[in-house]
TIRO-2110 file (N, C-alpha, C; in Angstrom, 1 decimal):
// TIRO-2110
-77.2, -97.1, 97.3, N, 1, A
-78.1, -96.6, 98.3, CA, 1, A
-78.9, -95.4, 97.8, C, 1, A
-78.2, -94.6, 96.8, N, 2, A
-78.8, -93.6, 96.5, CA, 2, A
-79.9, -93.5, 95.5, C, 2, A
-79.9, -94.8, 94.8, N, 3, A
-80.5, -95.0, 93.6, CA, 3, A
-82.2, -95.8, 94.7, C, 3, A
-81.9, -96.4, 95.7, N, 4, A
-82.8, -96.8, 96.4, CA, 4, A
-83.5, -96.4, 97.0, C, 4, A
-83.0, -94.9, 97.5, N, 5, A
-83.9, -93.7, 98.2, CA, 5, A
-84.9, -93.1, 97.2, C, 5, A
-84.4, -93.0, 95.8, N, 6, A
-84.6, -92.5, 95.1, CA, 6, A
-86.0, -93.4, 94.5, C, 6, A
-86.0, -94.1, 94.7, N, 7, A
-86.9, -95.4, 93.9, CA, 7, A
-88.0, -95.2, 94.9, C, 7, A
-87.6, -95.5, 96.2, N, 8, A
-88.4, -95.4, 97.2, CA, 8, A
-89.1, -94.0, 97.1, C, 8, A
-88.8, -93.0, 96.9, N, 9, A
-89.1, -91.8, 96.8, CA, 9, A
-90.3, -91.7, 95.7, C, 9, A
-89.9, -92.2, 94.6, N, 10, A
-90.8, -92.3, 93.5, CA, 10, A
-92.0, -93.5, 93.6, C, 10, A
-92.1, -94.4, 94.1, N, 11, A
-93.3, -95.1, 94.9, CA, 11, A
-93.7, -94.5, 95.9, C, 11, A
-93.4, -94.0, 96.5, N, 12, A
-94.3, -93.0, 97.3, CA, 12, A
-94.6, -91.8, 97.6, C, 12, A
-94.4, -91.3, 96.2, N, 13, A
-94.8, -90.2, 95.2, CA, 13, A
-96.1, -90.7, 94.7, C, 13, A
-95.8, -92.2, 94.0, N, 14, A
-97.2, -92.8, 93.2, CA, 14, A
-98.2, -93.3, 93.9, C, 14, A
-97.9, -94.0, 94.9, N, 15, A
-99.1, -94.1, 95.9, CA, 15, A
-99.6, -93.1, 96.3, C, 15, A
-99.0, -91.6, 96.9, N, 16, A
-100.0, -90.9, 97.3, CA, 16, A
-100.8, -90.0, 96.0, C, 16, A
-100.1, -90.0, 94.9, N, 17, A
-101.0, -89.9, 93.8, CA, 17, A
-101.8, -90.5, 93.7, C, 17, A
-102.2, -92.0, 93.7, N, 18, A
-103.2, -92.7, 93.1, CA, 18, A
-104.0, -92.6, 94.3, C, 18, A
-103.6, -92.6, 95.6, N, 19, A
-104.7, -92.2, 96.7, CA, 19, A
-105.3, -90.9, 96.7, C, 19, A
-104.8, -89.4, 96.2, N, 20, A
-105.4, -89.1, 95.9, CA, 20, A
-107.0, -88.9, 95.0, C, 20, A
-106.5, -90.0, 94.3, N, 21, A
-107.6, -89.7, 92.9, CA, 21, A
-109.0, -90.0, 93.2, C, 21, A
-110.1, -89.5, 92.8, N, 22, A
-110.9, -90.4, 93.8, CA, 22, A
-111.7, -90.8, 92.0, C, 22, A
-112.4, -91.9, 92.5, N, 23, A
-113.4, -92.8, 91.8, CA, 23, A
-114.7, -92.5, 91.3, C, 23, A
-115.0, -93.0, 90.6, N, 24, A
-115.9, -92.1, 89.9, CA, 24, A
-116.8, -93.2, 88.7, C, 24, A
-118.1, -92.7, 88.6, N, 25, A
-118.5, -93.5, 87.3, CA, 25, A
-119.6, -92.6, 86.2, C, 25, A
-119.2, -91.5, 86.2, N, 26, A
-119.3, -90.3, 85.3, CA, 26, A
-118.9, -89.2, 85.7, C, 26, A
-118.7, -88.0, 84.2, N, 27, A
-118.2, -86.7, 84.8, CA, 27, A
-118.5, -85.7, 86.2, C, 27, A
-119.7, -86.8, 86.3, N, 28, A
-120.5, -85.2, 87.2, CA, 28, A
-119.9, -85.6, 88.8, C, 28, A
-119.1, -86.7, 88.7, N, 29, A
-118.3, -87.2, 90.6, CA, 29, A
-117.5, -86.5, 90.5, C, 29, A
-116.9, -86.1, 89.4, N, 30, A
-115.2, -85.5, 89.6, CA, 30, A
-115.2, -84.0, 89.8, C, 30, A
-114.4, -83.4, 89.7, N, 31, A
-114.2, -81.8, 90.0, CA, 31, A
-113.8, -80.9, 88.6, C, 31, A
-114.7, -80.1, 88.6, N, 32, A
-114.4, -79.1, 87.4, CA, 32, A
-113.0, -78.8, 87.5, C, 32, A
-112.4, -79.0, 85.3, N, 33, A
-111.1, -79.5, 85.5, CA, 33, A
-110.4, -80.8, 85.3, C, 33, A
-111.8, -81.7, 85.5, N, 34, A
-111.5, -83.1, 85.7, CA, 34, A
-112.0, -83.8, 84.6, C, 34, A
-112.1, -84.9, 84.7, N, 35, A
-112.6, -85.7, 83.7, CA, 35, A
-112.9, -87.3, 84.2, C, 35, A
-113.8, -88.4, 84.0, N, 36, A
-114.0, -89.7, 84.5, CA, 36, A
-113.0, -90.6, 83.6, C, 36, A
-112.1, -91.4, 83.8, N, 37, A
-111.2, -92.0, 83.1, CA, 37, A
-111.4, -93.2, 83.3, C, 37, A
-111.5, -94.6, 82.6, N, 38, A
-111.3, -95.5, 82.3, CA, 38, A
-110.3, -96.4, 82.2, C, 38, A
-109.9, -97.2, 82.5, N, 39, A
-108.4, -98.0, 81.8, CA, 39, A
-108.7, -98.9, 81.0, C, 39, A
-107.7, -99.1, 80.3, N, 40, A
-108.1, -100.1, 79.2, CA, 40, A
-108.0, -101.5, 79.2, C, 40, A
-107.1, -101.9, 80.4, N, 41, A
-107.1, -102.9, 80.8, CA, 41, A
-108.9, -104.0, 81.6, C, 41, A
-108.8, -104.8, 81.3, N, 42, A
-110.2, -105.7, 81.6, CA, 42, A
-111.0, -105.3, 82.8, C, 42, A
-110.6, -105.2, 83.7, N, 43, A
-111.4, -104.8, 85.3, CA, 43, A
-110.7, -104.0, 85.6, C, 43, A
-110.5, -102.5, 84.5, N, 44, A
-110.2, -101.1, 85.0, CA, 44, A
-111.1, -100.6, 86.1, C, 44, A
-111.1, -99.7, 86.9, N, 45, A
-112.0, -99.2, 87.6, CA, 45, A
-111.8, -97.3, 87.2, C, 45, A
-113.1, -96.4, 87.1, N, 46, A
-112.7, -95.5, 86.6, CA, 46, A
-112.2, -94.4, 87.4, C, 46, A
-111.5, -93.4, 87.4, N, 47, A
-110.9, -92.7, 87.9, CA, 47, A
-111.3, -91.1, 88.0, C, 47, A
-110.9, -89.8, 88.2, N, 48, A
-111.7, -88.6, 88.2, CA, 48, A
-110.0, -88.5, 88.0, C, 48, A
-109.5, -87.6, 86.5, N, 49, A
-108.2, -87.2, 86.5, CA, 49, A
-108.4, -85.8, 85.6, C, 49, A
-106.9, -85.0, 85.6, N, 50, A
-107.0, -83.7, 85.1, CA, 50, A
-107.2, -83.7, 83.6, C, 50, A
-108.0, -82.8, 83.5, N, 51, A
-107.8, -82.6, 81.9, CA, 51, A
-106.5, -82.3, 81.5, C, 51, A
-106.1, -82.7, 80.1, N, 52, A
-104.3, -82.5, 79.8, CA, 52, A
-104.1, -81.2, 79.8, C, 52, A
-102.8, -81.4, 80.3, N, 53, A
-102.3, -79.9, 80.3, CA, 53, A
-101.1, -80.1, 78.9, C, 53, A
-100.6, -78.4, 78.8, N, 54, A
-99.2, -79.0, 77.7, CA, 54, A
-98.4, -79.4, 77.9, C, 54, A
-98.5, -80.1, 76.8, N, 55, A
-97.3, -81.5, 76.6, CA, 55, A
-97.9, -82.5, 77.5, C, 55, A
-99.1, -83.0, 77.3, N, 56, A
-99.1, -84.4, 78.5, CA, 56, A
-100.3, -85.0, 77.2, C, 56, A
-99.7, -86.3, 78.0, N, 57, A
-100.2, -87.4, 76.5, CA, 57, A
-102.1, -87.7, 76.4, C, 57, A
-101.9, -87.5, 75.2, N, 58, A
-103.8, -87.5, 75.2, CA, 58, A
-103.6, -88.8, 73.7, C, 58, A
-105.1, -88.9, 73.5, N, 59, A
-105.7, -89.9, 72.3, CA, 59, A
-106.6, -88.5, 71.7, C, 59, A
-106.0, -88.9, 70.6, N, 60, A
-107.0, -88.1, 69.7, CA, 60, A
-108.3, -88.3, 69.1, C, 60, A
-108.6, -89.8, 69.1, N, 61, A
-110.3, -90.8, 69.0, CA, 61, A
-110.2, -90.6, 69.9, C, 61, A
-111.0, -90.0, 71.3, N, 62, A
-111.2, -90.4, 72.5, CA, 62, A
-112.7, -89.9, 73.1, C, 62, A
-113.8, -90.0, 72.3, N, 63, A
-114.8, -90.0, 72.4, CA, 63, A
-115.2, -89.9, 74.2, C, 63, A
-115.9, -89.7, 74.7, N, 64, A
-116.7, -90.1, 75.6, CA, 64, A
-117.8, -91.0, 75.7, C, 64, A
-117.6, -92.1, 76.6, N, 65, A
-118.6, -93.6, 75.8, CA, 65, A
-119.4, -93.9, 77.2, C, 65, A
-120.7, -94.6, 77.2, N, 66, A
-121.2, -95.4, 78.1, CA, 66, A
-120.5, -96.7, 77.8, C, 66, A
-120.2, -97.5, 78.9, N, 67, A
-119.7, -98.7, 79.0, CA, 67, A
-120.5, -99.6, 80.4, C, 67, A
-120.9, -100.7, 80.1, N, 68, A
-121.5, -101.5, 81.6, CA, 68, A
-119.7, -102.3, 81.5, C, 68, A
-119.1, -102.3, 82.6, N, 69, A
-118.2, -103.5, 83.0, CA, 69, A
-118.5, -104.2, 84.0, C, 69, A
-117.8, -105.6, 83.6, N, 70, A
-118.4, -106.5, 84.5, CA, 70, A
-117.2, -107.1, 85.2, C, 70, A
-117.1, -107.1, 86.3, N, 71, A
-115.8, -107.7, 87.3, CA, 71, A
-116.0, -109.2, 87.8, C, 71, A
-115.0, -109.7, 87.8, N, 72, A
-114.6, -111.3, 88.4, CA, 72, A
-115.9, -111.3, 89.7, C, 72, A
-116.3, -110.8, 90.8, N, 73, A
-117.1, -110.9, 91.5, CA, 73, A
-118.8, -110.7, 91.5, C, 73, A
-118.5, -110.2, 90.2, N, 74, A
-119.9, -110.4, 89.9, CA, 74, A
-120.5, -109.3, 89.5, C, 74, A
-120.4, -108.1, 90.1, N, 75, A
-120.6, -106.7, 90.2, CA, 75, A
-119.9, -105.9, 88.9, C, 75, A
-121.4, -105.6, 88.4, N, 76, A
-121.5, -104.8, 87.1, CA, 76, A
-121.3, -103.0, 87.7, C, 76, A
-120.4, -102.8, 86.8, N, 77, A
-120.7, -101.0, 87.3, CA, 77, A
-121.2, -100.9, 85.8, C, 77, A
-121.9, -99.0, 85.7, N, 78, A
-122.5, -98.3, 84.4, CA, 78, A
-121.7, -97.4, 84.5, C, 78, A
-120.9, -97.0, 83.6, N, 79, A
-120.2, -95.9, 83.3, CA, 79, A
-120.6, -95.3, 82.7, C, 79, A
-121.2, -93.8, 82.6, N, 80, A
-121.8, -93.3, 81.6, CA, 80, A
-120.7, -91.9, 81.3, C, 80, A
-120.2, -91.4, 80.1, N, 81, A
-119.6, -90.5, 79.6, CA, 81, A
-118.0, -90.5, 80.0, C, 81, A
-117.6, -91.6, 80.2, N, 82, A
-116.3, -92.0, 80.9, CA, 82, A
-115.3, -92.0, 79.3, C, 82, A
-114.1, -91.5, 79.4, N, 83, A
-113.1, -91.5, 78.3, CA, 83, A
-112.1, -92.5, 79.0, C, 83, A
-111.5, -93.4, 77.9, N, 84, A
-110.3, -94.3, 77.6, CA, 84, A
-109.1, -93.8, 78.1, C, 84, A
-108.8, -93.9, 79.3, N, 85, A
-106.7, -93.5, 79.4, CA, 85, A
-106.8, -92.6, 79.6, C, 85, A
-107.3, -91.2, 79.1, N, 86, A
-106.7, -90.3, 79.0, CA, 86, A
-107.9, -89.1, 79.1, C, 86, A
-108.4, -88.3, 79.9, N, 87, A
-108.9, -87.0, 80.3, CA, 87, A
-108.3, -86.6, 78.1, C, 87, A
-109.4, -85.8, 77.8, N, 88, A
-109.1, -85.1, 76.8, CA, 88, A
-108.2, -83.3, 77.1, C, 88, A
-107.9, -83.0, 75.9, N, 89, A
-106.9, -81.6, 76.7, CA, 89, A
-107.7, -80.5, 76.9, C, 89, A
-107.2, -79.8, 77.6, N, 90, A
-107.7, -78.5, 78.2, CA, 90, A
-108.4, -77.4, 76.9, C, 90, A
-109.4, -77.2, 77.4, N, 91, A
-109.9, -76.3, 76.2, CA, 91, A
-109.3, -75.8, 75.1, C, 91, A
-108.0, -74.7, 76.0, N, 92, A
-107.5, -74.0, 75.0, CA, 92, A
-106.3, -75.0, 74.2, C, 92, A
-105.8, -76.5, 74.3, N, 93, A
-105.4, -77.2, 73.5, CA, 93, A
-105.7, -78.3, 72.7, C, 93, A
-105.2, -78.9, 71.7, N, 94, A
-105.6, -79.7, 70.6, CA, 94, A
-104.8, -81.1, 70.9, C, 94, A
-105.5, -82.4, 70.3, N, 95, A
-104.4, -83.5, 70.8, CA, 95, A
-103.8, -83.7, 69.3, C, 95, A
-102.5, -83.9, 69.5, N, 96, A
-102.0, -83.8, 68.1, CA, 96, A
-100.8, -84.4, 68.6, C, 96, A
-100.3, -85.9, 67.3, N, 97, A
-99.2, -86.9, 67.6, CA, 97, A
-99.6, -87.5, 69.3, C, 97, A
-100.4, -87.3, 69.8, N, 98, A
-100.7, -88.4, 71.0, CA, 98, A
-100.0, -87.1, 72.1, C, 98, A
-99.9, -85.9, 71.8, N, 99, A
-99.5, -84.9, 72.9, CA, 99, A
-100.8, -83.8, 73.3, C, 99, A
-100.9, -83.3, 74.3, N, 100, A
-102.0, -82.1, 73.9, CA, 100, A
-100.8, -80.5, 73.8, C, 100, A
-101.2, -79.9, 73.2, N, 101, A
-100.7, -78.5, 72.1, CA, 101, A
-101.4, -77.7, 71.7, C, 101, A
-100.6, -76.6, 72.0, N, 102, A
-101.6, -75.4, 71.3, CA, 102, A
-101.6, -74.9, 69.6, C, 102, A
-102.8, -75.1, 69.2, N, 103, A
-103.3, -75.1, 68.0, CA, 103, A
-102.1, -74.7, 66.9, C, 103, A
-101.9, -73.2, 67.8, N, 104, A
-100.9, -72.2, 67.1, CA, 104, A
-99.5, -72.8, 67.0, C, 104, A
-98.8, -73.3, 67.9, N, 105, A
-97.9, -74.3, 68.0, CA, 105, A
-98.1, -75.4, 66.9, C, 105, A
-99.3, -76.1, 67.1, N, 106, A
-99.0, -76.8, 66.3, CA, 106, A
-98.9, -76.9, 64.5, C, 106, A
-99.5, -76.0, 63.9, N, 107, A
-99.8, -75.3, 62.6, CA, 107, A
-98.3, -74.7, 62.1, C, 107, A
-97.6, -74.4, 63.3, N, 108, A
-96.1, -74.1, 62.7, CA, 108, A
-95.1, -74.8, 62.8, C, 108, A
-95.1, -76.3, 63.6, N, 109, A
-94.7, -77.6, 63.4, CA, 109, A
-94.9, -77.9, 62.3, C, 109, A
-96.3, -77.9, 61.6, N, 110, A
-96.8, -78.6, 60.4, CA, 110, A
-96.4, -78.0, 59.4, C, 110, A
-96.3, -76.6, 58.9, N, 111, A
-95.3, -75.7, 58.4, CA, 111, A
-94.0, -75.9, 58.2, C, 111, A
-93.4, -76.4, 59.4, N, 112, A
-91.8, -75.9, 59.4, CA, 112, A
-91.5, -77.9, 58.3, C, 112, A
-91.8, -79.0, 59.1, N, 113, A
-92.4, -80.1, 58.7, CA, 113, A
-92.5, -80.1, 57.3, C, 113, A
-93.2, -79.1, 56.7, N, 114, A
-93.5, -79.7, 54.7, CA, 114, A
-92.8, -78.9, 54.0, C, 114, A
END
């Protein structure tokens, strides 16, 4: 029972997260802070999510791209300056091994490492 509340708890944690998010088809819909996101799956729709904070997973190619997508009904959206998966990290961090980190952090990993 307790592992079920618990499940339950965690889907409706994720729905009102994703209801949160709102939609978007470049940077300038979303809120400073934010970023226009992408999925990589086929008839992703794009999203307005936070720039990474530390320790949260980023792409380090993650360019900002124009993309036209085209959906099963017909309806083409333009995405223009939309990034793949993942909001890039927060200014003051770097993406490094698929994490975002601070610079200085990471230069004494790479240190301690050789």
């Amino acid at each position: 029972m307790k592992t079920f509340i618990f499940f339950a708890c965690v889907l409706f944690v994720s729905v009102i997260s994703i209801s949160m998010a709102k939609e978007c088809t470049s940077p300038k819909d979303c809120e400073p802070g934010e970023c226009c996101v992408l999925g990589m799956y086929r008839y992703a729709t794009a999203w307005c999510r936070p720039f990474g904070k530390q320790d949260d997973s980023c792409r380090s190619d993650n360019p900002a791209i124009d993309i036209d997508q085209e959906y099963p009904n017909g309806l083409v959206k333009h995405y223009k300056g939309v990034h793949r998966m993942f909001c890039p990290c927060e200014e003051n961090l770097i993406c490094s091994k698929a994490q975002c980190t601070s610079p200085k952090t990471n230069d004494i990993h790479s240190r301690i490492m050789s």
